[in-house]
C-alpha positions as CSV (number, residue, x, y, z in Angstrom):
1,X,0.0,0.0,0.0
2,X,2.6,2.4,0.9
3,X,4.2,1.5,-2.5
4,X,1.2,2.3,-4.3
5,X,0.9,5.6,-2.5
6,X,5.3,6.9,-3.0
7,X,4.3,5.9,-6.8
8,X,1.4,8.3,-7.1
9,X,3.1,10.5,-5.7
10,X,6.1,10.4,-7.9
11,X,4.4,9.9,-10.9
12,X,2.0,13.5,-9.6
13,X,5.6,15.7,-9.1
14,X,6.8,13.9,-12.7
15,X,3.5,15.5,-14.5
16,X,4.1,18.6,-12.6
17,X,8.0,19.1,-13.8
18,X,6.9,17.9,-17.3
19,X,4.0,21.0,-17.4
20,X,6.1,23.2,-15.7
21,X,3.2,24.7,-13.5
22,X,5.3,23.7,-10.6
23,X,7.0,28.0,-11.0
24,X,4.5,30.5,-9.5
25,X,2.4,32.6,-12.2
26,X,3.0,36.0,-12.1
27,X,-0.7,37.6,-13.7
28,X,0.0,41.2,-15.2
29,X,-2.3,43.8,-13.3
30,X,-3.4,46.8,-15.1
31,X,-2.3,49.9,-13.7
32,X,-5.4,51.3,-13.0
33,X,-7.4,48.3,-11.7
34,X,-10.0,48.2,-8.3
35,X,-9.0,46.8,-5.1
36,X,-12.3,46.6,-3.6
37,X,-15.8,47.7,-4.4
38,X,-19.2,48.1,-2.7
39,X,-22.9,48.1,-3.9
40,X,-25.4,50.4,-1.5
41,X,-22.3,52.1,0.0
42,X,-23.2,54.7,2.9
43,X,-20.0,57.5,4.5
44,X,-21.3,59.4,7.4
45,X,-19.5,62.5,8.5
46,X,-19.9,64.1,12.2
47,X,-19.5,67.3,13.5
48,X,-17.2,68.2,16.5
49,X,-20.4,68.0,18.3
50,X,-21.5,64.1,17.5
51,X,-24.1,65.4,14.9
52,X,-24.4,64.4,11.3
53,X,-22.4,67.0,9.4
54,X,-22.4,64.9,5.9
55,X,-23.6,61.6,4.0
56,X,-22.5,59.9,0.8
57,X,-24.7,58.1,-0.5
58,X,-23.8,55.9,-3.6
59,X,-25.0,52.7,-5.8
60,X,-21.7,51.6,-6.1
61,X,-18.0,52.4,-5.1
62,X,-14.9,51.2,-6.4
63,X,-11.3,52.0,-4.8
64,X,-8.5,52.0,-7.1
65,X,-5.0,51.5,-5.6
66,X,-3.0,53.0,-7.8
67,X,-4.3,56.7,-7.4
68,X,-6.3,56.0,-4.2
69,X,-9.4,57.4,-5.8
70,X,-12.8,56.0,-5.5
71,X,-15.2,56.3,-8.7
72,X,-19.2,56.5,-7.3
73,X,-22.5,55.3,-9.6
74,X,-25.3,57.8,-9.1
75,X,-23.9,59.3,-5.8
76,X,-25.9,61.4,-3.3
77,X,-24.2,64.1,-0.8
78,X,-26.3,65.2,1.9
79,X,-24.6,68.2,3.7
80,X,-26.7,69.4,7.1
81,X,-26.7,72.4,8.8
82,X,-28.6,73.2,12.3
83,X,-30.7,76.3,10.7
84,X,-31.7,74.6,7.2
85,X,-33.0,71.8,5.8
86,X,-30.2,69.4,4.0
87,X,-28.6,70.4,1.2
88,X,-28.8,67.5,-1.1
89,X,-26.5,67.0,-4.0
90,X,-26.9,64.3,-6.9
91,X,-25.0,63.4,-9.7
92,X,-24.7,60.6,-12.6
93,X,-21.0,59.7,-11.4
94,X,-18.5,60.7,-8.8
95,X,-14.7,60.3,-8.3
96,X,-13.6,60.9,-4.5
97,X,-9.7,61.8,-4.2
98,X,-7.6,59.6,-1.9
99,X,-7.2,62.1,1.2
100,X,-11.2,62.4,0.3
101,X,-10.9,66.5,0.2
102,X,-12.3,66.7,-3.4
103,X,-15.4,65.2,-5.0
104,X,-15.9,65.6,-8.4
105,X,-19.3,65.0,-9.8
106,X,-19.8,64.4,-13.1
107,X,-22.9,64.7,-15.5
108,X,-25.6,66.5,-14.9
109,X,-25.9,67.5,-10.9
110,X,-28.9,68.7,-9.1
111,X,-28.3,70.4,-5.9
112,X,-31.7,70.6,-4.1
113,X,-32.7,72.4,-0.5
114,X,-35.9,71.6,1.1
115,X,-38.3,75.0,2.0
116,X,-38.6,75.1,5.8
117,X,-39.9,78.2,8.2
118,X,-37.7,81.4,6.9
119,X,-35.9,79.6,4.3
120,X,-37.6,79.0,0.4
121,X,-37.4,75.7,-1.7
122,X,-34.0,76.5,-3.9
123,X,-33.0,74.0,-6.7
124,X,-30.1,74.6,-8.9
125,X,-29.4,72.6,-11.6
126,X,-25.7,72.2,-13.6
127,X,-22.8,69.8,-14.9
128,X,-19.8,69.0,-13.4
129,X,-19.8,70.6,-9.7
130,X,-16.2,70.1,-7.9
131,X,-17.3,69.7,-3.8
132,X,-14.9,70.2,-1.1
133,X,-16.8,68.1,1.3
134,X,-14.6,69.3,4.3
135,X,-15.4,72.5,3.8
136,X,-19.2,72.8,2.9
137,X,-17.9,74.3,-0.6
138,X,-18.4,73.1,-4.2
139,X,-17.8,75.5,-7.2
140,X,-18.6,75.0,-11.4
141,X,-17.0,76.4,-14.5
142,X,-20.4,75.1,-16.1
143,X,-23.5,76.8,-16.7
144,X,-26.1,76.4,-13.9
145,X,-29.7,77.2,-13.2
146,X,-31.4,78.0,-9.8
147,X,-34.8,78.0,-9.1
148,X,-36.3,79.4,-6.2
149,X,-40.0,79.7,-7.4
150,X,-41.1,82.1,-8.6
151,X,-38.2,83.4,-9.1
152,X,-35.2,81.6,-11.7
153,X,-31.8,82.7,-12.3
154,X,-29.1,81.6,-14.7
155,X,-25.3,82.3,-14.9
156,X,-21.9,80.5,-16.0
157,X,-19.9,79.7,-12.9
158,X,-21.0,79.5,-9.9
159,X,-19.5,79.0,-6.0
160,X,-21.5,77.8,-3.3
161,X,-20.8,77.3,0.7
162,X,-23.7,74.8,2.5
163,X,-22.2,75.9,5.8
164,X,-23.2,78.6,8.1
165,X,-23.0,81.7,6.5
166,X,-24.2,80.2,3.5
167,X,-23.1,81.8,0.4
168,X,-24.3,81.5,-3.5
169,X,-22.5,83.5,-6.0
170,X,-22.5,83.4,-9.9
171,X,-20.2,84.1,-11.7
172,X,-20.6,85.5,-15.5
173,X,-23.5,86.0,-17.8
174,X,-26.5,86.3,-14.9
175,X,-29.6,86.4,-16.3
176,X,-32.8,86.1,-14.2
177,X,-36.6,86.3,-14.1
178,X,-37.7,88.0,-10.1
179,X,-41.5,88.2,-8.9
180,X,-41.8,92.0,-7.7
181,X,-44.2,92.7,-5.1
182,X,-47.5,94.2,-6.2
183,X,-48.7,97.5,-4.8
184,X,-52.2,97.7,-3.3
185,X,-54.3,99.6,-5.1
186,X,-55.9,102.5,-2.6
């Protein structure tokens, strides 16, 4: 039996020698290739003060090693202050940086703000909005469109600051439509 067994076994490292496999494989990675990925991924962010300052929100992530960036599928920033409602950012894709400082959405974005007591619905609408998520910032060289019915104003360029004091500025060709207030009639 033990025969039998020391002649399998020669016979298996003979095969082996004769294939060559027996040398490890060495499997070419492209340069820019994920690491690891996630479907439904969630990123909270808290506030010195242990309340929600941001949320990322994605379909799907996927970390690349070589530049440390993470590429999002329809991703979804949520950035909350104590005096407002949310702001709410979406996009068709995303690309975080690897120290996470800069997101750059891509596509058409929609930045959206809830109405609340004081404080008016405000919608803006643009492409390709770079957001400085540790900052509250986000800025465009794209044309953009806010809405803040009734009112609508449109412009090329365009900085914006979620956090308190919140600040909207555009930048070139600003064009707008404003509801006046209507006199009463004596």
């Amino acid at each position: 039996m033990h025969l039998f067994l020391f002649a399998i076994a020669i016979g298996s490292w003979w095969l082996v020698k004769l294939t060559g496999s027996d040398e490890p494989s060495h499997i070419a990675v492209p340069a820019h290739s994920p690491d690891y990925f996630s479907k439904g991924y969630t990123k909270w962010e808290m506030s010195e003060q242990g309340r929600p300052k941001s949320k990322l929100i994605a379909d799907e992530m996927t970390h690349y090693s070589d530049d440390g960036t993470t590429h999002l599928t329809n991703p979804l920033m949520f950035f909350y202050n104590d005096k407002t409602p949310p702001w709410v950012i979406q996009s068709e894709t995303g690309i975080l940086s690897a120290d996470g400082k800069d997101l750059l959405l891509n596509g058409k974005v929609v930045v959206d703000r809830a109405a609340a007591e004081g404080v008016r619905e405000l919608k803006i609408y643009s492409f390709n909005l770079k957001v400085k998520p540790e900052i509250s910032y986000a800025e465009t060289d794209e044309w953009a469109e806010l809405i803040s019915l009734p009112n609508w104003t449109t412009g090329v360029g365009m900085k914006l600051t979620f956090a308190e004091p919140i600040h909207l500025e555009l930048l070139s060709n600003v064009k707008g439509n404003y509801e006046t207030k209507k006199e009463n009639p004596r």
